[in-house]
C-alpha positions as CSV (number, residue, x, y, z in Angstrom):
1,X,33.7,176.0,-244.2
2,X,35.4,176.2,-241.1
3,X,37.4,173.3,-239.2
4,X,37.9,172.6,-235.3
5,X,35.8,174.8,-232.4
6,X,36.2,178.4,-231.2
7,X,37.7,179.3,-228.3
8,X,33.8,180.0,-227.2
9,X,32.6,176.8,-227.8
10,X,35.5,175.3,-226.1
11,X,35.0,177.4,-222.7
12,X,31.1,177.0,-222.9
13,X,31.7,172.9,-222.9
14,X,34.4,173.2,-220.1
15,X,31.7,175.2,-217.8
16,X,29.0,172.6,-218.6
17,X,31.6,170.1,-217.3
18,X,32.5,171.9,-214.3
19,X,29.0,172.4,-213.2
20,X,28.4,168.4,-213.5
21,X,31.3,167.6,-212.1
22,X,31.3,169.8,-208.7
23,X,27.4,168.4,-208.4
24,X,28.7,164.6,-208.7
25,X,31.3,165.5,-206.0
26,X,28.8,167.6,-203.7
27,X,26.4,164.3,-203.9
28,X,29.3,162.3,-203.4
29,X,30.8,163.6,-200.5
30,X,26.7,163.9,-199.1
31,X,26.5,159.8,-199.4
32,X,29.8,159.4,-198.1
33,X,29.0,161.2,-194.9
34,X,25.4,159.4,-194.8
35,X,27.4,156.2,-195.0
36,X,29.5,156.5,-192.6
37,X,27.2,157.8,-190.4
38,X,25.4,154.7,-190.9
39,X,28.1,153.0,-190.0
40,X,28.7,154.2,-186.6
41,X,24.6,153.5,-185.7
42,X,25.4,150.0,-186.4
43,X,28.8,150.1,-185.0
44,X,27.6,151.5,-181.8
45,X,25.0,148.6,-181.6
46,X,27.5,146.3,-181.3
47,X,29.7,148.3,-179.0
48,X,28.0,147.4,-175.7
49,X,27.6,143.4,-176.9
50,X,31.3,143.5,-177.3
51,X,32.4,145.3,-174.2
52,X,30.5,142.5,-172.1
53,X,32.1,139.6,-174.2
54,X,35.0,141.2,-173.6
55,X,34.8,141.5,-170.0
56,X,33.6,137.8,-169.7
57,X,36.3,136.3,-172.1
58,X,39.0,138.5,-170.1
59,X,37.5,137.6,-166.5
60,X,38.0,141.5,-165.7
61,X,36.0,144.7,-165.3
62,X,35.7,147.2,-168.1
63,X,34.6,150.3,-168.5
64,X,32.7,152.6,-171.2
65,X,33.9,155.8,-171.2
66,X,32.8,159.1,-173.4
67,X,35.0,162.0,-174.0
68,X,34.5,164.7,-175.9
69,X,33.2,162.8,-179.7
70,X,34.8,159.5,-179.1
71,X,33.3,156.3,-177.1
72,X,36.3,153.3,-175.3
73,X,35.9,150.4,-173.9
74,X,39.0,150.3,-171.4
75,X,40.3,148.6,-168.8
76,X,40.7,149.1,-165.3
77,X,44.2,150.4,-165.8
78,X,43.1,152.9,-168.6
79,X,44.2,150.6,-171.6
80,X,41.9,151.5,-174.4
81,X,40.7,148.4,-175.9
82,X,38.1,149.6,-178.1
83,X,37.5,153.2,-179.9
84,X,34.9,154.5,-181.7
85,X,34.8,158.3,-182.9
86,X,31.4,160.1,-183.5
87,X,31.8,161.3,-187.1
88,X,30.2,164.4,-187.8
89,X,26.7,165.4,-187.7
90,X,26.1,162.7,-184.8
91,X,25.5,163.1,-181.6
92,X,24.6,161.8,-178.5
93,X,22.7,161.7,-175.2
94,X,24.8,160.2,-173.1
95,X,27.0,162.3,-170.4
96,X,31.2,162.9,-170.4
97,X,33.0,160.5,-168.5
98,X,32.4,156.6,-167.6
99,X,28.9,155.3,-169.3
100,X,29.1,152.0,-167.9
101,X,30.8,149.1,-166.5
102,X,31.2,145.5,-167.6
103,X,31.3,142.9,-165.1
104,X,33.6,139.3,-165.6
105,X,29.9,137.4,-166.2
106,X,29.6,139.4,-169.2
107,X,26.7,141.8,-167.6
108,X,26.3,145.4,-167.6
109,X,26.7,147.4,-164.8
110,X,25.7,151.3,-164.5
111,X,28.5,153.9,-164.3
112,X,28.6,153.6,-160.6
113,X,29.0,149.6,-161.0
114,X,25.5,148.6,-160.0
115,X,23.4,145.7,-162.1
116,X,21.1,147.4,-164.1
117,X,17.4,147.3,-162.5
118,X,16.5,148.4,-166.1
119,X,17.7,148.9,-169.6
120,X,20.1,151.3,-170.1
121,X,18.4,154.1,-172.7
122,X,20.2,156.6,-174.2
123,X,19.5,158.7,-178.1
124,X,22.0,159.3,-180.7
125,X,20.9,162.0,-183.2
126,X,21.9,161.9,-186.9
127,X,20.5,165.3,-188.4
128,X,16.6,165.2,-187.8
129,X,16.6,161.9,-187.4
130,X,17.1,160.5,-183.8
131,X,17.2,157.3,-182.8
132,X,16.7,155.2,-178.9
133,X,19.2,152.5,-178.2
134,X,18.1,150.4,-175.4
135,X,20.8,148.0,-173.9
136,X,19.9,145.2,-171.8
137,X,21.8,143.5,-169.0
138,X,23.8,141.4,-171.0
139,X,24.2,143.6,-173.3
140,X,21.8,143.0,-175.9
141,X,21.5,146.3,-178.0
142,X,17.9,147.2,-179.6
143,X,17.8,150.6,-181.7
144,X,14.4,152.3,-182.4
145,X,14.1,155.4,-184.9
């Protein structure tokens, strides 16, 4: 009668372990990603709501600007006041450079500082999945997938 485990049976368990383990972290990191790509949908929702509050509350002009993967809200003089980065696998339809403007009443303006004669439309794609963001003149965000 023998005592303990061999050396075989002791590798063979480790490599079961390894396998299970690297497929909780690949699944892991996969939700992760999801998540905070989630995130930034709803984050971006918001975004335009609170750019127009913020103009209002500040009695100034701001601006949306989109360079490269990240989305401000800034002031006149460049002051950032709000960032929001595209994490990875997102993207969207919207050109470089200023989006939109925010006018002191809290309305939306386009990116030459007109009011908006109709929503503002733009897609942001996650994957396969893309989805149309429709902002009103106040604002008011609506997402469709």
């Amino acid at each position: 009668m023998r005592k303990g485990f061999s050396v075989i049976e002791l590798l063979v368990v480790l490599a079961v372990l390894a396998v299970i383990f690297a497929i909780g972290v690949f699944n892991g990191r996969r939700t992760l990603l999801s998540q905070e790509q989630a995130a930034f949908l709803r984050s971006l929702q918001g975004l335009f709501w609170e750019a127009a509050t913020e103009a209002a509350s500040r009695g100034e002009n701001l601006v949306l600007h989109f360079t490269g993967q990240r989305l401000e809200v800034r002031r006149t003089d460049g002051t950032v006041l709000r960032a929001l980065d595209l994490p990875p696998g997102v993207s969207l339809s919207l050109t470089q450079g200023v989006v939109a403007r925010f006018t002191p009443p809290g309305k939306v303006a386009d990116r030459d500082g007109r009011n908006l004669r109709q929503p503002l439309s733009f897609t942001a794609t996650v994957g396969s999945q893309t989805y149309t963001y429709t902002v009103s003149l106040i604002g008011e965000t609506e997402v469709v997938p």
